[in-house]
LOVEXVEX-35848 format. One record per residue: chain; residue number from 1; residue in one letter; x, y, z of N, C-alpha, C, O in turn. Coordinates in pm, whole numbers, padded with zeros to 5 digits. Layout:
BEGIN
rec chaine->A&num->NUM&residu->A&n_x->X&n_y->Y&n_z->Z&ca_x->X&ca_y->Y&ca_z->Z&c_x->X&c_y->Y&c_z->Z&o_x->X&o_y->Y&o_z->Z
...
END
This chain:
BEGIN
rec chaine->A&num->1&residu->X&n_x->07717&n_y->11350&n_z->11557&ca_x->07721&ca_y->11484&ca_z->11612&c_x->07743&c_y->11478&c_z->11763&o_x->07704&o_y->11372&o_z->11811
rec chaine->A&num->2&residu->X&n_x->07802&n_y->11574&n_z->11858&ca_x->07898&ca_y->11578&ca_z->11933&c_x->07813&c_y->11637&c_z->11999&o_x->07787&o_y->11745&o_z->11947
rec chaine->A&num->3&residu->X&n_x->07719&n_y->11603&n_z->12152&ca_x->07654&ca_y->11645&ca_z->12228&c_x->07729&c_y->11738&c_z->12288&o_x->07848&o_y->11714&o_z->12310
rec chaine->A&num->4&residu->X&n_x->07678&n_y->11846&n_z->12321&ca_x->07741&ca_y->11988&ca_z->12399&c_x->07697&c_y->11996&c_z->12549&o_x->07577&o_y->12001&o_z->12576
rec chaine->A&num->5&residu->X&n_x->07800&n_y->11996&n_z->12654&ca_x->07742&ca_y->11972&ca_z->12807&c_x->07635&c_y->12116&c_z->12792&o_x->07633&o_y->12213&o_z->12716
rec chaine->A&num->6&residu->X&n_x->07553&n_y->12071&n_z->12910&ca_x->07516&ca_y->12161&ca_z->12941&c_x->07564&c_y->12216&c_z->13127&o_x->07576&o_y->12146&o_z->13228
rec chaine->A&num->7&residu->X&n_x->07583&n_y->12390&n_z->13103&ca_x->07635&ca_y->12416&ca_z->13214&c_x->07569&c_y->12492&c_z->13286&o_x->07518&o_y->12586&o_z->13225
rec chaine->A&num->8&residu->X&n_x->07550&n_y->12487&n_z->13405&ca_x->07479&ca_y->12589&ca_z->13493&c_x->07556&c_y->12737&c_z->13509&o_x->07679&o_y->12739&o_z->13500
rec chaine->A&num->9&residu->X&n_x->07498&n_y->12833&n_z->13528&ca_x->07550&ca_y->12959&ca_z->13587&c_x->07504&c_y->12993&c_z->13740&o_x->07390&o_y->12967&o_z->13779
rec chaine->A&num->10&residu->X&n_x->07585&n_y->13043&n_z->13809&ca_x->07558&ca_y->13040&ca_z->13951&c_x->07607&c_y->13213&c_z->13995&o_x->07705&o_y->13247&o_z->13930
rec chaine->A&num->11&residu->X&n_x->07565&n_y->13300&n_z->14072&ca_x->07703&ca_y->13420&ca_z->14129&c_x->07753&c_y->13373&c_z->14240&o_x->07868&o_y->13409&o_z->14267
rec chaine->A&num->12&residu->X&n_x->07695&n_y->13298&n_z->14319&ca_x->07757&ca_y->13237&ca_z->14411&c_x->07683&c_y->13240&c_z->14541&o_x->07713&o_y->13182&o_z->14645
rec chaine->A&num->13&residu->X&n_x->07529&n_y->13354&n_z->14503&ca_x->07505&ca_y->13403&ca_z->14657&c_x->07404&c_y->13291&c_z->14676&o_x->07373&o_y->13288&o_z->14795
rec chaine->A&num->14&residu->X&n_x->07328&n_y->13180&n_z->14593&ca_x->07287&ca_y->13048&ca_z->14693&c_x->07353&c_y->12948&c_z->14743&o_x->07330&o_y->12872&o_z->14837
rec chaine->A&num->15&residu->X&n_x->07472&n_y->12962&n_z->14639&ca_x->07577&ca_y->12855&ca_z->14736&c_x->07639&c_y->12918&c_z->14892&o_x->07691&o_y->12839&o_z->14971
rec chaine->A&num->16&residu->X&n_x->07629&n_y->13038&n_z->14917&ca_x->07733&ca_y->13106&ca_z->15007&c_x->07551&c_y->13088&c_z->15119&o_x->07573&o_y->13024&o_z->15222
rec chaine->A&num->17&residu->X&n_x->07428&n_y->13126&n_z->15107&ca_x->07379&ca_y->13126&ca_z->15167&c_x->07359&c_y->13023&c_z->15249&o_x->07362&o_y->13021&o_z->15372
rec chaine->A&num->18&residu->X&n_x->07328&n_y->12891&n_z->15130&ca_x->07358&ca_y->12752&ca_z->15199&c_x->07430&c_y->12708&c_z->15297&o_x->07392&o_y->12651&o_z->15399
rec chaine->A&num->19&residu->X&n_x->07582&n_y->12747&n_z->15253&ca_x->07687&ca_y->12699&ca_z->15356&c_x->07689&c_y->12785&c_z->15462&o_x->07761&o_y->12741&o_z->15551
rec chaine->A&num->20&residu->X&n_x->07613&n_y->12942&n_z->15500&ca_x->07557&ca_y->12965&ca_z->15636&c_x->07457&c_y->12883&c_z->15685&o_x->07467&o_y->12825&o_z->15793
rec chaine->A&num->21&residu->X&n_x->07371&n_y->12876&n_z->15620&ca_x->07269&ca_y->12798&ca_z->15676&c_x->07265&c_y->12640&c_z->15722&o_x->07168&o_y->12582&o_z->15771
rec chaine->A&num->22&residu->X&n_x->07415&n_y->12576&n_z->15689&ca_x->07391&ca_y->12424&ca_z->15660&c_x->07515&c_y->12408&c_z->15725&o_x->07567&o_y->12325&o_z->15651
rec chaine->A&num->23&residu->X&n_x->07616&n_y->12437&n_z->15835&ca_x->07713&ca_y->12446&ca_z->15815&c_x->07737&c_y->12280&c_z->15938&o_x->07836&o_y->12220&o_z->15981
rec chaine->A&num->24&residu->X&n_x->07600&n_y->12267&n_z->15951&ca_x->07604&ca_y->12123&ca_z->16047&c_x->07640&c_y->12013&c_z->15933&o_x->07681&o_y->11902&o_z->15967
rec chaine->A&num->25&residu->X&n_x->07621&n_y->12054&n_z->15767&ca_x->07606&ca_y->11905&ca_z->15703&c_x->07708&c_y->11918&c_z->15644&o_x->07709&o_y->11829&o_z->15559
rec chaine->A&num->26&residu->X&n_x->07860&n_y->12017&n_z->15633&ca_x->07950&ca_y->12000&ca_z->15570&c_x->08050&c_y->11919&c_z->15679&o_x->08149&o_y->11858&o_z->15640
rec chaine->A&num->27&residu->X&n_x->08017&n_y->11926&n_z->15801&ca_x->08084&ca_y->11851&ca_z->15938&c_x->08190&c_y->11730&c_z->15883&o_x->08310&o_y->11713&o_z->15907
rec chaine->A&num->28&residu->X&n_x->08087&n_y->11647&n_z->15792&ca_x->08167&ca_y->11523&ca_z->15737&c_x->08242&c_y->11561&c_z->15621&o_x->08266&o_y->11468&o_z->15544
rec chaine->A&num->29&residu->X&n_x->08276&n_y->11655&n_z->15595&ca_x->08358&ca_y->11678&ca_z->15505&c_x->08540&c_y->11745&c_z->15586&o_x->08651&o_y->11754&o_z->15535
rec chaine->A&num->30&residu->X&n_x->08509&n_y->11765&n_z->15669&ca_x->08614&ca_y->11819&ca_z->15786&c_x->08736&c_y->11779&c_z->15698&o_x->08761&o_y->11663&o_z->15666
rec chaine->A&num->31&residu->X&n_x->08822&n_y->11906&n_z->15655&ca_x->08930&ca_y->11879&ca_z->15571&c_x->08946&c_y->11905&c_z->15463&o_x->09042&o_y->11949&o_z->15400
rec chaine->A&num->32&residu->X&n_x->08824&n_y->11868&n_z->15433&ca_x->08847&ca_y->11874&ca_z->15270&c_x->08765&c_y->11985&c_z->15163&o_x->08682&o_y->12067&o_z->15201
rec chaine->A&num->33&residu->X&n_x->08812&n_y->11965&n_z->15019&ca_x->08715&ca_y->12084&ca_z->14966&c_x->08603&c_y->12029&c_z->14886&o_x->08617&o_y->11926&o_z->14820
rec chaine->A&num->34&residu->X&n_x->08498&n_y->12092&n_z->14890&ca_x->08364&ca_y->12065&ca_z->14863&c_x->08367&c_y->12194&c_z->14756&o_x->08423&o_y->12303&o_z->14770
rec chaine->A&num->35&residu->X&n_x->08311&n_y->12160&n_z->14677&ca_x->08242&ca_y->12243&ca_z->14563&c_x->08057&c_y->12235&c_z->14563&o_x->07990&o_y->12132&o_z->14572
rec chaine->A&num->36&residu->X&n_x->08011&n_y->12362&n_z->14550&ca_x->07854&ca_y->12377&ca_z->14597&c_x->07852&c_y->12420&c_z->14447&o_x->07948&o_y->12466&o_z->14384
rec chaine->A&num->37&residu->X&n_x->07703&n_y->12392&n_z->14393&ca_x->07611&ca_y->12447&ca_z->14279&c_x->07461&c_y->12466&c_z->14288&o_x->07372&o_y->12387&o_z->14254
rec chaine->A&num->38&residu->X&n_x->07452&n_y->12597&n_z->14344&ca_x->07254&ca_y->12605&ca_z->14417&c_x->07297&c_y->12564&c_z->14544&o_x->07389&o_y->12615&o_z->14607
rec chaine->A&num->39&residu->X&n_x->07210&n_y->12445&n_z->14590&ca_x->07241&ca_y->12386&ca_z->14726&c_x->07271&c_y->12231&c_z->14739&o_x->07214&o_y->12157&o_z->14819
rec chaine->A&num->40&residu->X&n_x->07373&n_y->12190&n_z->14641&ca_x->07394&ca_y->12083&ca_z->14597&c_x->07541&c_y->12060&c_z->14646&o_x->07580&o_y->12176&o_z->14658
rec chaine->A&num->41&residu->X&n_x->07648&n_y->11980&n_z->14681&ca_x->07732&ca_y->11967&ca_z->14683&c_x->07784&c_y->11868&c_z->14574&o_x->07741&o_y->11753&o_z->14574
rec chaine->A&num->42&residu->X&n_x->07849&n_y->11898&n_z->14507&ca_x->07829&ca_y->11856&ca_z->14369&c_x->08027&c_y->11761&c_z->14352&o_x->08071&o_y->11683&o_z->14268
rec chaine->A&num->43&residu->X&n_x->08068&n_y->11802&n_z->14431&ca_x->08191&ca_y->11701&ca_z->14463&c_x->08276&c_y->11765&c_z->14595&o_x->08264&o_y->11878&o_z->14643
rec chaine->A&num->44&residu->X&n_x->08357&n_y->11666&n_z->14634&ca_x->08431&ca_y->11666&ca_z->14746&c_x->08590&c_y->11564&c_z->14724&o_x->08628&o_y->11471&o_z->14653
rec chaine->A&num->45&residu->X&n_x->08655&n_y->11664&n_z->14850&ca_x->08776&ca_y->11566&ca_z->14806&c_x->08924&c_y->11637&c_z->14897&o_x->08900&o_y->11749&o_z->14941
rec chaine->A&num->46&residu->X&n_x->09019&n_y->11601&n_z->14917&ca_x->09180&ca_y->11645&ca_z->15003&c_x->09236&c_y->11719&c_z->14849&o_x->09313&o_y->11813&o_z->14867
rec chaine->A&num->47&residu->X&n_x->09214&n_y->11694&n_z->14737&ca_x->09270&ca_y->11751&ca_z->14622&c_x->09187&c_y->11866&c_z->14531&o_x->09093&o_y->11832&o_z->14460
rec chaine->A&num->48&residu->X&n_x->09226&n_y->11984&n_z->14538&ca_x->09173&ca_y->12037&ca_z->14503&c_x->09091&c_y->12040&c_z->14384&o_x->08970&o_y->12039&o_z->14360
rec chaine->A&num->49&residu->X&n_x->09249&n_y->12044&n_z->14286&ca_x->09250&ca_y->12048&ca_z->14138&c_x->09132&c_y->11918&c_z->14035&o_x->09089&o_y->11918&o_z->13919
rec chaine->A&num->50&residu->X&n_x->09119&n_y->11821&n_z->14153&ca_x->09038&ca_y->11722&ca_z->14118&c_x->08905&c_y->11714&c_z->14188&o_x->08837&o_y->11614&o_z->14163
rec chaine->A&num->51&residu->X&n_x->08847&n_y->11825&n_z->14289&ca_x->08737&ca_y->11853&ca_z->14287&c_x->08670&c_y->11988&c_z->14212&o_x->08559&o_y->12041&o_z->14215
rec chaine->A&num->52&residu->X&n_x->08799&n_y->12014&n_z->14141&ca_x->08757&ca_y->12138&ca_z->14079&c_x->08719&c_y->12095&c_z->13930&o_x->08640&o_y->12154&o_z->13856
rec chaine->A&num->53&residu->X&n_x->08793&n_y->11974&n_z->13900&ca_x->08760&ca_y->11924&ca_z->13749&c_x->08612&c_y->11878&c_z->13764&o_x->08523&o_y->11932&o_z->13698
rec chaine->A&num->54&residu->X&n_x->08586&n_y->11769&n_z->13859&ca_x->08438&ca_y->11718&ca_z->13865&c_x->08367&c_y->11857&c_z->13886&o_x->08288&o_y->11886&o_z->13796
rec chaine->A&num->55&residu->X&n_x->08374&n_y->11902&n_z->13937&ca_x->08250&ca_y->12039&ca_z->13996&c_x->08244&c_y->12125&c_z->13831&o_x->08144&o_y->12184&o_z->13789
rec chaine->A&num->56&residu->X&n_x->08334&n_y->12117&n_z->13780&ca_x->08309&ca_y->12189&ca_z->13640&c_x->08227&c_y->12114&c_z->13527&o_x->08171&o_y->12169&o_z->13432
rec chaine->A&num->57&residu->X&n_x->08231&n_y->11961&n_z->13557&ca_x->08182&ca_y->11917&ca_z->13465&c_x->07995&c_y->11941&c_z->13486&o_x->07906&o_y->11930&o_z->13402
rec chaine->A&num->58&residu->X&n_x->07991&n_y->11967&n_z->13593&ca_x->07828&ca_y->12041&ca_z->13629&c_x->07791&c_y->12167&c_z->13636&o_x->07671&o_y->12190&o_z->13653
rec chaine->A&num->59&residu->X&n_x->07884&n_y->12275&n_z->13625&ca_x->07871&ca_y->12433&ca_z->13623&c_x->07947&c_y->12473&c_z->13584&o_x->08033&o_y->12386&o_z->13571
rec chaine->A&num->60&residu->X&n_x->07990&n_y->12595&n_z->13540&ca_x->08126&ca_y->12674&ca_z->13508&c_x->08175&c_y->12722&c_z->13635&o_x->08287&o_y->12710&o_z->13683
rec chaine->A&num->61&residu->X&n_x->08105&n_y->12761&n_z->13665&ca_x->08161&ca_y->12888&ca_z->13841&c_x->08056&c_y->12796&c_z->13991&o_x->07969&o_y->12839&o_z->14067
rec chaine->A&num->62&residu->X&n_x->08101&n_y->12701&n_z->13983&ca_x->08105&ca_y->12682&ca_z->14088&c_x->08125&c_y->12740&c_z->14233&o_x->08160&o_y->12858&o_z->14235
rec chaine->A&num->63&residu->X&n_x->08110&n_y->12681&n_z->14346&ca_x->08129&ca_y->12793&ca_z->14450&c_x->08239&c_y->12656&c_z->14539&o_x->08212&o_y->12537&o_z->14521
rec chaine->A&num->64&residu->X&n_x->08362&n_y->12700&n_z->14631&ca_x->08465&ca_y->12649&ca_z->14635&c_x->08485&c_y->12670&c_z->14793&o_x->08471&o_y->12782&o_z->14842
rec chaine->A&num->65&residu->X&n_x->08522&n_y->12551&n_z->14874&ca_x->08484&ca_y->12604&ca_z->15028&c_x->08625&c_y->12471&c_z->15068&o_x->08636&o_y->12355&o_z->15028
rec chaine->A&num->66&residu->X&n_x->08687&n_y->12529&n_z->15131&ca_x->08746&ca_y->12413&ca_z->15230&c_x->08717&c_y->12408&c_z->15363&o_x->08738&o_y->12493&o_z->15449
rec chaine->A&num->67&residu->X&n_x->08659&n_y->12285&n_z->15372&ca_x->08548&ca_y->12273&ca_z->15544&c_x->08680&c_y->12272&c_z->15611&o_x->08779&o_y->12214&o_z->15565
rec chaine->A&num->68&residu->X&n_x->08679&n_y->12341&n_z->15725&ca_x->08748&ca_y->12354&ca_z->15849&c_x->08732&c_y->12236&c_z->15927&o_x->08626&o_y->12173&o_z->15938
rec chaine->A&num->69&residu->X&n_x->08856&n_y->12202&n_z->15990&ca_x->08852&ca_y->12106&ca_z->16085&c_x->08780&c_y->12097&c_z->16232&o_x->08727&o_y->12004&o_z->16292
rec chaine->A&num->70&residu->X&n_x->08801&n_y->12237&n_z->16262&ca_x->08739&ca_y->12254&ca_z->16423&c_x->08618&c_y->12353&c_z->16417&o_x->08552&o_y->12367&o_z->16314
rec chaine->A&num->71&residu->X&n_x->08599&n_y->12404&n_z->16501&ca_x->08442&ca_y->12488&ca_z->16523&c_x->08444&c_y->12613&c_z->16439&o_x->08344&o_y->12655&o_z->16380
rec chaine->A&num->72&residu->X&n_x->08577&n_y->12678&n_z->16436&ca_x->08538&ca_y->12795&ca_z->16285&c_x->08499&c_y->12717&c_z->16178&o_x->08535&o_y->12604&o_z->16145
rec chaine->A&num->73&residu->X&n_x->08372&n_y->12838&n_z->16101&ca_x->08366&ca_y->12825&ca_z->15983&c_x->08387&c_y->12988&c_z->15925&o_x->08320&o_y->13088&o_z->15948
rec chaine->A&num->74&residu->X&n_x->08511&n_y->12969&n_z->15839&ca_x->08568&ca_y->13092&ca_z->15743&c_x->08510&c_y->13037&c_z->15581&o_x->08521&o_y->12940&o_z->15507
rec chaine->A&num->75&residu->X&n_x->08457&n_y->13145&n_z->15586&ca_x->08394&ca_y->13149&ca_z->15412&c_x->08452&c_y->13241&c_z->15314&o_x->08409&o_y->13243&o_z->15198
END
């Protein structure tokens, strides 16, 4: 018998709060896109489509951010 993932549900507003509140620890990500679940960063990466596959395999609706290079942060 064929284990069934289990998936989180999220709306998005602790991931969005996080990345106000935290926006010193996405710094090392400069570039790239990070996928959040709660306050977890749950994958990272220059390719989207392949941080979007890992980030699903831990939630359905993930929350989806590409860290900025310089001092803006646009959410």
């Amino acid at each position: 018998m064929r284990e069934e993932s289990k998936q989180i549900e999220y709306d998005g507003g602790i991931e969005y709060n996080w990345l106000v509140d935290h926006a010193e620890e996405t710094e090392k990500y400069a570039g790239e896109y990070i996928a959040l679940v709660g306050e977890k960063i749950v994958a990272h990466g220059n390719d989207f489509l392949k941080v979007a596959e890992e980030a699903k395999k831990v939630a359905s609706s993930p929350l989806f951010h590409k860290v900025p290079t310089d001092e803006v942060m646009v959410i």
